[in-house]
VEXRO-499596 format. One line per 3 residues: their letters; for each residue x, y, z of N, C-alpha, C. Coordinates in nm, 2 decimals, decimal comma. Layout:
// VEXRO-499596
a	X Y Z X Y Z X Y Z; ...;
***
This chain:
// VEXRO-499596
xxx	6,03 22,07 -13,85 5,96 21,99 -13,75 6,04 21,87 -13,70; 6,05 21,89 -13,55 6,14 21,79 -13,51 6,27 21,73 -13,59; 6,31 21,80 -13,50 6,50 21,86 -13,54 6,59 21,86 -13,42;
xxx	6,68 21,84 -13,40 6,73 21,85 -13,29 6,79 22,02 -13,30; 6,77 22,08 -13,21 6,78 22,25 -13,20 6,93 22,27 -13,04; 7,00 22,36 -13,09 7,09 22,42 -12,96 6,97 22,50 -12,91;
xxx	7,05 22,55 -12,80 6,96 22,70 -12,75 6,98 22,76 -12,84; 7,08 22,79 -12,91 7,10 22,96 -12,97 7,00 22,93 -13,07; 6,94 22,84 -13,14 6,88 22,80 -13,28 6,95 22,81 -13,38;
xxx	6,92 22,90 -13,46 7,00 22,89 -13,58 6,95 22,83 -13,69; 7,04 22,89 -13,85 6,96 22,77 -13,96 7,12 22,69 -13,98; 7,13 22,69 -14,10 7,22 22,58 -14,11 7,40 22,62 -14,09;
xxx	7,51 22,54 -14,03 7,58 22,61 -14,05 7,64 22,75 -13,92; 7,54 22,73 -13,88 7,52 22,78 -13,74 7,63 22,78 -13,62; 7,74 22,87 -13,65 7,85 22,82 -13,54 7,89 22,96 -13,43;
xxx	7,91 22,96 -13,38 7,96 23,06 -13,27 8,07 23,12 -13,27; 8,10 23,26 -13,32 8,22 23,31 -13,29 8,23 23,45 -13,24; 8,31 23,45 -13,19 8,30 23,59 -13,04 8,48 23,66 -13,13;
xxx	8,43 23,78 -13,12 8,52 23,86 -13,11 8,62 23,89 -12,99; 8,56 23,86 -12,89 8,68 23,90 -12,79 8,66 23,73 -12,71; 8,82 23,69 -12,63 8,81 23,59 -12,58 8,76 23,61 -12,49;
xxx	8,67 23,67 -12,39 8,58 23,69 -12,31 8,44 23,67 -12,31; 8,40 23,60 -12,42 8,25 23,59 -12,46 8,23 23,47 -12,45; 8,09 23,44 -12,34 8,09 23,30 -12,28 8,04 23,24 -12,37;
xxx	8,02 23,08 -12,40 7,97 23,00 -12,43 7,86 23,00 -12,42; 7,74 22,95 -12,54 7,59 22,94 -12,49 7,55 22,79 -12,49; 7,58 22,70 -12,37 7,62 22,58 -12,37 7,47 22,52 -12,46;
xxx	7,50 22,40 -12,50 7,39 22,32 -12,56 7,29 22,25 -12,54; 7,13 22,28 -12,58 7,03 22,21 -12,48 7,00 22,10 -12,60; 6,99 21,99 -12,51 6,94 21,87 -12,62 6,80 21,89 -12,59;
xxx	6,74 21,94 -12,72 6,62 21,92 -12,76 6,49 21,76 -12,81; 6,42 21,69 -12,76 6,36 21,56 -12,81 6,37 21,54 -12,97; 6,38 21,46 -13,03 6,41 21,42 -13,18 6,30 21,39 -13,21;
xxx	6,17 21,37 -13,15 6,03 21,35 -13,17 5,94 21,46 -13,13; 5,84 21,46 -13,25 5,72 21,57 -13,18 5,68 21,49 -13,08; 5,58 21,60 -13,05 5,49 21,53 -12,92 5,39 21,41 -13,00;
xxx	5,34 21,46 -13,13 5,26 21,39 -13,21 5,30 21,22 -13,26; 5,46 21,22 -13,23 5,55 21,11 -13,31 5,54 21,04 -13,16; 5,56 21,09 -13,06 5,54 21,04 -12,95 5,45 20,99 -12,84;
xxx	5,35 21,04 -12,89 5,21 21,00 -12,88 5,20 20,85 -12,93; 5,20 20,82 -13,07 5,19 20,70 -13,15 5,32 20,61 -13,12; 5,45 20,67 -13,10 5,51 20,57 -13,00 5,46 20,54 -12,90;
xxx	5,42 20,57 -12,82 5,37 20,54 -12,64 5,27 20,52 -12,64; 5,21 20,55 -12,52 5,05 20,54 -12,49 5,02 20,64 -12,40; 5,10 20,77 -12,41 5,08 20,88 -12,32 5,01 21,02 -12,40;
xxx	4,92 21,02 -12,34 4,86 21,18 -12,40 4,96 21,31 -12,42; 4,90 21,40 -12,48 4,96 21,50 -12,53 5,00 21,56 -12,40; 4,90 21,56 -12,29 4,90 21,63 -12,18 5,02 21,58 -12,06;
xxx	5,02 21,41 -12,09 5,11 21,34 -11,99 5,22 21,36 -12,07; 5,27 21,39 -12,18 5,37 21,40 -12,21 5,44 21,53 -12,19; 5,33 21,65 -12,21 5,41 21,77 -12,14 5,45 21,83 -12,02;
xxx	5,37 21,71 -11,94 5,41 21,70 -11,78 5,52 21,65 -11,79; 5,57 21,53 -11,82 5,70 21,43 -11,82 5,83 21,52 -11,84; 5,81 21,59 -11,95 5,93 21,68 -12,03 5,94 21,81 -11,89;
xxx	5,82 21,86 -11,84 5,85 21,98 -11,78 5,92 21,95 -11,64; 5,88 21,81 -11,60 5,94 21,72 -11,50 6,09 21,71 -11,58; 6,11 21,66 -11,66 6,21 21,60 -11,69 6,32 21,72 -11,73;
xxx	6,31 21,83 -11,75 6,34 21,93 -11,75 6,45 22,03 -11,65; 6,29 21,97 -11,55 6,36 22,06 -11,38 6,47 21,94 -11,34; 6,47 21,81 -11,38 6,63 21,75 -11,35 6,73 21,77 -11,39;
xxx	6,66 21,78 -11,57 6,83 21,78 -11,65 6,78 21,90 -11,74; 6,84 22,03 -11,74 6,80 22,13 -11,81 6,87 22,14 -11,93; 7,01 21,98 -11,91 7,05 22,05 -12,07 7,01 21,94 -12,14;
xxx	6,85 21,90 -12,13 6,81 21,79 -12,18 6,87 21,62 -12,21; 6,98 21,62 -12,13 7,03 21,44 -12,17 7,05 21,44 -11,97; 7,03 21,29 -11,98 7,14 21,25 -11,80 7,26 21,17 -11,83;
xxx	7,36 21,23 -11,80 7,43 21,16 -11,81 7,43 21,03 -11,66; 7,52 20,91 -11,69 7,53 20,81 -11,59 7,53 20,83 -11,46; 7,62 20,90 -11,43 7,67 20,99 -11,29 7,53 21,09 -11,26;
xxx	7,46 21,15 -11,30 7,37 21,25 -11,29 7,25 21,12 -11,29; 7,22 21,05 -11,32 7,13 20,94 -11,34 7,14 20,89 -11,22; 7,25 20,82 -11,18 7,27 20,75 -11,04 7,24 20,83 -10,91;
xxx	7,26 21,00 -10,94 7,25 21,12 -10,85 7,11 21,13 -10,80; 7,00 21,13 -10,91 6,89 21,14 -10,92 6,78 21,09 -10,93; 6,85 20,92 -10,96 6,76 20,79 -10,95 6,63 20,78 -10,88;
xxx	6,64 20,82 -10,73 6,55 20,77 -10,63 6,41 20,93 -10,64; 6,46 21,00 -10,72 6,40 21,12 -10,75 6,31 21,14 -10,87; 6,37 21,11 -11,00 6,31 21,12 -11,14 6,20 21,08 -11,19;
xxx	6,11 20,99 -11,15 6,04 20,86 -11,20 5,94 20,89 -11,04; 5,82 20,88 -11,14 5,65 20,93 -11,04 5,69 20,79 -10,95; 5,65 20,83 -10,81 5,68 20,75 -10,68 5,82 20,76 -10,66;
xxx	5,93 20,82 -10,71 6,06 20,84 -10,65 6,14 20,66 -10,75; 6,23 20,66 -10,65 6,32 20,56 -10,76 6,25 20,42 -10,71; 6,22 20,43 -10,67 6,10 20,28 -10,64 6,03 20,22 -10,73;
xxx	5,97 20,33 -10,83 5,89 20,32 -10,99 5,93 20,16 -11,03; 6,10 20,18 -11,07 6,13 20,10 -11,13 6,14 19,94 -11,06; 6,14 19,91 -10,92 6,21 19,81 -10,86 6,05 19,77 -10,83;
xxx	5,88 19,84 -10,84 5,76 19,78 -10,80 5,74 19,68 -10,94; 5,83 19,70 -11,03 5,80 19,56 -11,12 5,90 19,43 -11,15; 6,01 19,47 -11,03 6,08 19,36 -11,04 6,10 19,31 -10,89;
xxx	6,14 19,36 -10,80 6,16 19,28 -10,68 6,12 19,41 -10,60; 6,04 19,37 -10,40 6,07 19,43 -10,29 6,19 19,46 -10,26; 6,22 19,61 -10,25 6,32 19,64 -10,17 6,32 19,77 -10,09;
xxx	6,38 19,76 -10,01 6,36 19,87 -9,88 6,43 20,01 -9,93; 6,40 20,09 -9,84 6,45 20,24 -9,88 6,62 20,18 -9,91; 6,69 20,32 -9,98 6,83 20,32 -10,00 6,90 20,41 -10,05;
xxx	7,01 20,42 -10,04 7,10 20,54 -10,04 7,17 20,53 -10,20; 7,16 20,68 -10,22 7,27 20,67 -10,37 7,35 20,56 -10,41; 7,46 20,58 -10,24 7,54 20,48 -10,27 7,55 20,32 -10,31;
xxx	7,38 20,29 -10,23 7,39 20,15 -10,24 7,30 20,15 -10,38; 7,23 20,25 -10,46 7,22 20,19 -10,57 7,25 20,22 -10,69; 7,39 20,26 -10,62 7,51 20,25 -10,77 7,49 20,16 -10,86;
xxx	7,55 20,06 -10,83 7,56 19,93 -10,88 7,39 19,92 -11,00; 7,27 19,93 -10,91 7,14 19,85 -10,96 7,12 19,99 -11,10; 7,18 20,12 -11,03 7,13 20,19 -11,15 7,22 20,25 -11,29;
xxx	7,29 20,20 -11,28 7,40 20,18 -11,38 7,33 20,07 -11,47; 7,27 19,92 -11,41 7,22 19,86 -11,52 7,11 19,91 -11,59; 7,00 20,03 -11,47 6,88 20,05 -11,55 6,96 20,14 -11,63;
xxx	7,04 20,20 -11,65 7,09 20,32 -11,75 7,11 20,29 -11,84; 7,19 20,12 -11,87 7,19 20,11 -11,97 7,06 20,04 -12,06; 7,03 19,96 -12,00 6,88 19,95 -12,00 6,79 20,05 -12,09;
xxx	6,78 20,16 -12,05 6,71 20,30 -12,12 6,78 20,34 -12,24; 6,94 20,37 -12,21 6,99 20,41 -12,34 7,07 20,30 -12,44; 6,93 20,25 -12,49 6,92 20,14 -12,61 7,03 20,11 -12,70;
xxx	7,06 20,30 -12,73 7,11 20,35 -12,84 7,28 20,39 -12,80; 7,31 20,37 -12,68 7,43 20,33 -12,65 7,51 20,47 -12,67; 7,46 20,57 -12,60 7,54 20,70 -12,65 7,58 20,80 -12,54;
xxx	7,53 20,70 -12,45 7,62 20,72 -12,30 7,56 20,80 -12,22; 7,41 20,90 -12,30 7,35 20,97 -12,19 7,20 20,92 -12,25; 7,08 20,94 -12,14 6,96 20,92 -12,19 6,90 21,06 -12,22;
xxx	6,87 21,03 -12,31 6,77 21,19 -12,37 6,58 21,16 -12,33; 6,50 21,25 -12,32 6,38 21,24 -12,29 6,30 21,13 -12,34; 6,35 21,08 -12,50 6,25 21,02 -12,62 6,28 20,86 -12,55;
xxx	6,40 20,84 -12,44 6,44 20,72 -12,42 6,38 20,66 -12,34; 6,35 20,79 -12,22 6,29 20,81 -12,05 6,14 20,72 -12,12; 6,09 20,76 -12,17 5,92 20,74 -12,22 5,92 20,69 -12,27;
xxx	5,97 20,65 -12,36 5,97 20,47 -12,40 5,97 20,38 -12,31; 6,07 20,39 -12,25 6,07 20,30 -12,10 5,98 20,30 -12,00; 5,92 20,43 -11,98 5,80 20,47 -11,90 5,66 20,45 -11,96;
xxx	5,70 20,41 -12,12 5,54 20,35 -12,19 5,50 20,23 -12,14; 5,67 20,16 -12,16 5,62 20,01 -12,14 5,62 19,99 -12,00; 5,68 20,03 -11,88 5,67 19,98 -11,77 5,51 20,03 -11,70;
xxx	5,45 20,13 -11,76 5,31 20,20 -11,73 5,21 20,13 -11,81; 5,21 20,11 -11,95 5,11 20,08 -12,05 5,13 19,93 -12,06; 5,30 19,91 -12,08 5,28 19,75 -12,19 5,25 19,68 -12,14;
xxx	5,19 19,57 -12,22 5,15 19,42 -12,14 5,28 19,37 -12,03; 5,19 19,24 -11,98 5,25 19,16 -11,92 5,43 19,15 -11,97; 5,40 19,10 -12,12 5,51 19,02 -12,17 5,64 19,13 -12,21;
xxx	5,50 19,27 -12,23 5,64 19,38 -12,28 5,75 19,40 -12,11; 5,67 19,39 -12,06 5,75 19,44 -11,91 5,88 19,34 -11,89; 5,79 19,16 -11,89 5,89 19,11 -11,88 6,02 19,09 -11,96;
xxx	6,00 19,13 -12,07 6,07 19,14 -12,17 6,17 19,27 -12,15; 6,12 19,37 -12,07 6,18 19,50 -12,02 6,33 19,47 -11,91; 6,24 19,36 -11,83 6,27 19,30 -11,72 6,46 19,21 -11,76;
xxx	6,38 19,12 -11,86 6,47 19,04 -11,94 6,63 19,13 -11,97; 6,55 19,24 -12,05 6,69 19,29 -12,12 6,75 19,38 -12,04; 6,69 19,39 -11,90 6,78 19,43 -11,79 6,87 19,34 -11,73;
xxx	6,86 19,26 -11,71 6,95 19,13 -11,66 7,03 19,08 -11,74; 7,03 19,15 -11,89 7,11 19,08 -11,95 7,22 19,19 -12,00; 7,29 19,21 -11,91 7,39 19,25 -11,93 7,47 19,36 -12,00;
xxx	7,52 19,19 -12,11 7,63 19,25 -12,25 7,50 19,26 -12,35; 7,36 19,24 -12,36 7,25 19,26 -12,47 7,32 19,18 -12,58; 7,35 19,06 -12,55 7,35 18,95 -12,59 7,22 18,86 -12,64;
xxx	7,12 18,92 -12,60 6,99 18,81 -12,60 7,00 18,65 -12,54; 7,12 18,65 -12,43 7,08 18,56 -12,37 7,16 18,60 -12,22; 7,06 18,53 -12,11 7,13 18,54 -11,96 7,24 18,42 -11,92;
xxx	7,39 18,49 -11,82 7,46 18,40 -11,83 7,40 18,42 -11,67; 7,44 18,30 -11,63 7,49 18,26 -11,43 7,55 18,35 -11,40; 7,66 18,43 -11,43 7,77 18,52 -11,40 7,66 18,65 -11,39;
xxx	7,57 18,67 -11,51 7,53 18,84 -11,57 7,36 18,80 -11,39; 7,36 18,67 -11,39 7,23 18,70 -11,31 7,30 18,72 -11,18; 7,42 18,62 -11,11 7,49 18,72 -11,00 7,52 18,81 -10,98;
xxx	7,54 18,93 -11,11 7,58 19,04 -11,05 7,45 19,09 -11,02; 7,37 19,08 -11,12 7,18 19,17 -11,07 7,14 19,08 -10,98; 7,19 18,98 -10,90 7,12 18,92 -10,77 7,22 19,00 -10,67;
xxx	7,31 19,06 -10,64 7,42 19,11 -10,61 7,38 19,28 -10,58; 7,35 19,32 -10,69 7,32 19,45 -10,73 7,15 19,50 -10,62; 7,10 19,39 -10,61 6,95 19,41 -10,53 7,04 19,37 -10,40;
xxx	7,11 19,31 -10,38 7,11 19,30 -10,24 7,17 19,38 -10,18; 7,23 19,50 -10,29 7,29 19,62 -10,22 7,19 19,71 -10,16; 7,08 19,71 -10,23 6,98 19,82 -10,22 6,92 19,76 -10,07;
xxx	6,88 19,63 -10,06 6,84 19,55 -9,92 6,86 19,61 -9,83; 7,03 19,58 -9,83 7,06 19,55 -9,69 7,19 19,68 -9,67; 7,16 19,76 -9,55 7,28 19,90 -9,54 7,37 19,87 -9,57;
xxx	7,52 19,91 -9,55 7,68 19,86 -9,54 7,66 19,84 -9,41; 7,62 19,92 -9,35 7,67 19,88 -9,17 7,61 19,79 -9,13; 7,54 19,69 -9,17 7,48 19,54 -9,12 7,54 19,44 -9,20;
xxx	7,63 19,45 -9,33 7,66 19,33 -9,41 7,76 19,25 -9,30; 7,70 19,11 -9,35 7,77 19,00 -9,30 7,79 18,95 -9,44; 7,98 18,97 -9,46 8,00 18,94 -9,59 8,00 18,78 -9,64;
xxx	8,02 18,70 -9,51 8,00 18,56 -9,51 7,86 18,52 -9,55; 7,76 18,57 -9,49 7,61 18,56 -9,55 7,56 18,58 -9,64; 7,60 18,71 -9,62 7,56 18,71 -9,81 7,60 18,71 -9,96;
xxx	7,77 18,65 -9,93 7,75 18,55 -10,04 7,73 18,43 -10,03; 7,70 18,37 -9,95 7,68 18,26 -9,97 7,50 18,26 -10,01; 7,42 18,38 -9,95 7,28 18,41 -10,00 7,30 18,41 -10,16;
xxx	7,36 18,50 -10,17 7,36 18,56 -10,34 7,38 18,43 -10,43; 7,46 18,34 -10,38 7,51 18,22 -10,46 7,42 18,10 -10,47; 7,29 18,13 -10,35 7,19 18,02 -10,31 7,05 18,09 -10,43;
xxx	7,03 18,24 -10,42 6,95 18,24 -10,47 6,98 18,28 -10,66; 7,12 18,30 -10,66 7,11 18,25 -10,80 7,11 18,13 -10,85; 7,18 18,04 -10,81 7,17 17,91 -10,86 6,98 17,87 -10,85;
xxx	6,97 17,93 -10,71 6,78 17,86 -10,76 6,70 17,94 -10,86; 6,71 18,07 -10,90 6,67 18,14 -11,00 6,72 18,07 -11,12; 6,82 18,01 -11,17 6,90 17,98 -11,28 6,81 17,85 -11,29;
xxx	6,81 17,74 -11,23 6,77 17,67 -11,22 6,60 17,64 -11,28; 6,51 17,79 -11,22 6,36 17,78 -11,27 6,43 17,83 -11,43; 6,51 17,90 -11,46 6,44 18,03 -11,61 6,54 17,90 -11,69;
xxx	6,68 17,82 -11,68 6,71 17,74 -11,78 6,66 17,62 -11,79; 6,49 17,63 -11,88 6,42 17,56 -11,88 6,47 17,47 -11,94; 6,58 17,49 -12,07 6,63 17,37 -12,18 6,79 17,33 -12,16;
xxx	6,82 17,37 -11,99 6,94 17,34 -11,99 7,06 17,36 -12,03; 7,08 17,49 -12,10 7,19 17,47 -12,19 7,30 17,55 -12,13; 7,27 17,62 -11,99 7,38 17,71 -11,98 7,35 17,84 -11,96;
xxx	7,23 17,84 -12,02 7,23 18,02 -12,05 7,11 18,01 -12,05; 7,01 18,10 -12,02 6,82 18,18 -12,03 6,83 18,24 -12,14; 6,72 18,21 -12,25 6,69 18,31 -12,33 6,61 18,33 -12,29;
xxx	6,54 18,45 -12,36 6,42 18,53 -12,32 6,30 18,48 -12,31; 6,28 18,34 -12,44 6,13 18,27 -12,44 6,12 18,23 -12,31; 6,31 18,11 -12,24 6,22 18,04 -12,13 6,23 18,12 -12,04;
xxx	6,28 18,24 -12,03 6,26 18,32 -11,90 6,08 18,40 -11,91; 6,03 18,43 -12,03 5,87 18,43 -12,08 5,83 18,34 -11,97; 5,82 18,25 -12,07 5,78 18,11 -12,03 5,75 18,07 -11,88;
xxx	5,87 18,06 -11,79 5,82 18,05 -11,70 5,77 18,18 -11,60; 5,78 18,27 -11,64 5,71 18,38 -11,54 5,60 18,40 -11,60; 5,50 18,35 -11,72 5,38 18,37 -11,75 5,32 18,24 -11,68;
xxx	5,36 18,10 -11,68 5,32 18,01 -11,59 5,24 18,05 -11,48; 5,09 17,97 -11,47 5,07 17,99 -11,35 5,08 18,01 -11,22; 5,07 18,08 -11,14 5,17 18,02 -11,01 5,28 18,15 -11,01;
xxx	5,37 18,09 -11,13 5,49 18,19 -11,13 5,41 18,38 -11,15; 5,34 18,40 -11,25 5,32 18,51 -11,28 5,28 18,63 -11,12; 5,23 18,54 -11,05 5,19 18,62 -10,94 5,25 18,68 -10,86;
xxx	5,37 18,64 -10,87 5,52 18,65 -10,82 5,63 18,71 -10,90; 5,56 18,79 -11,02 5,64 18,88 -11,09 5,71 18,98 -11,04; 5,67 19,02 -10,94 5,75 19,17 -10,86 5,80 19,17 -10,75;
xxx	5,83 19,03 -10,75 5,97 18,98 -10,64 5,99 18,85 -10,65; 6,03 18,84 -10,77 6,09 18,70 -10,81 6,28 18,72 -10,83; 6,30 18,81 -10,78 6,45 18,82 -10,74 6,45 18,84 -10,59;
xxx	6,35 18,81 -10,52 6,36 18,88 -10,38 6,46 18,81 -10,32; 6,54 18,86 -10,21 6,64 18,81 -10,16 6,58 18,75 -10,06; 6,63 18,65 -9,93 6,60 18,58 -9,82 6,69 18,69 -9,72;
xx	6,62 18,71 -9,59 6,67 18,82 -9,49 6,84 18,69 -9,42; 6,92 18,76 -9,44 7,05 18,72 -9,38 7,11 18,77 -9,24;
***
């Protein structure tokens, strides 16, 4: 029970050899490393939403993992409401092309694959889709947090918040309208003012409490799901 399985199955020891060099390959399906039951008590998704997700998640990637490139292919596709899922808990942003969200979905990938092994597998997708669906307030922002941060350092630099103030303003605004004069000097205006609310203790760098901290603030909290918003250039 919950094993990682090829297609062919097999018991132990299990290797493939063909008599003639004309016998194809029975390429490898990554199987989830969790039952549904182990899954269940990870998440907060029914037995039923979970076999929806997989049979969804399935018709994308049939050999069970996405790789980065296949992830960036299918971003705006994967995730219930299309690739927007992810961006209704962090900032407004307008429709957009593959290309412009290269950049923004490269950080959610790594973001998902926690475990750093360069493709996301199903058990990763739903974790991510527990917390951005089920978790509190704090788990999101906390979701939110370890997006922005980069190198997963556990702390935000000035540099790691320009590239994700950078990275949204690709998704904004087409190529065929950038005024590259505008918008860096936008990008440079609203990171320094972002930097400014979250380094509550000055030191240089956001950790996670004061980036908490001040998005649970009154006032601030309301303004969770476009508190990176860009200003129109």
């Amino acid at each position: 029970m919950n094993v990682v399985r090829s297609a062919g199955g097999g018991g132990p020891g299990n290797n493939y050899k063909f008599e003639n060099e004309n016998a194809t390959i029975i390429p490898t399906v990554r199987r989830p490393t969790c039952s549904i039951a182990e899954l269940m008590r990870k998440t907060n998704f029914s037995k039923e939403e979970i076999r929806h997700l997989y049979r969804r998640f399935k018709q994308d990637c049939p050999s069970g993992e996405v790789s980065k490139t296949h992830f960036t292919t299918i971003f705006s596709t994967l995730f219930p409401g299309g690739g927007m899922f992810f961006f209704l808990y962090i900032n407004e942003c307008n429709p957009y092309s593959t290309i412009e969200c290269f950049r923004y979905s490269t950080f959610v990938f790594r973001n998902i694959d926690r475990t750093n092994l360069g493709y996301i597998r199903f058990e990763d997708l739903i974790a991510t889709l527990s917390i951005l669906i089920h978790g509190s307030v704090e788990d999101r922002l906390s979701w939110i947090f370890d997006l922005y941060d980069l190198n997963k350092d556990g702390m935000l630099t000035k540099s790691e918040l320009s590239q994700i103030v950078a990275s949204i303003f690709q998704l904004m605004v087409p190529v065929g309208k950038l005024n590259f004069t505008s918008i860096a000097i936008a990008i440079e205006e609203r990171t320094d003012h972002l930097f400014r609310n979250w380094d509550r203790s000055r030191t240089g760098f956001i950790n996670k409490e004061d980036f908490l901290q001040y998005c649970l603030q009154k006032g601030n909290l309301n303004r969770i799901n476009h508190c990176t918003r860009l200003p129109n250039v």
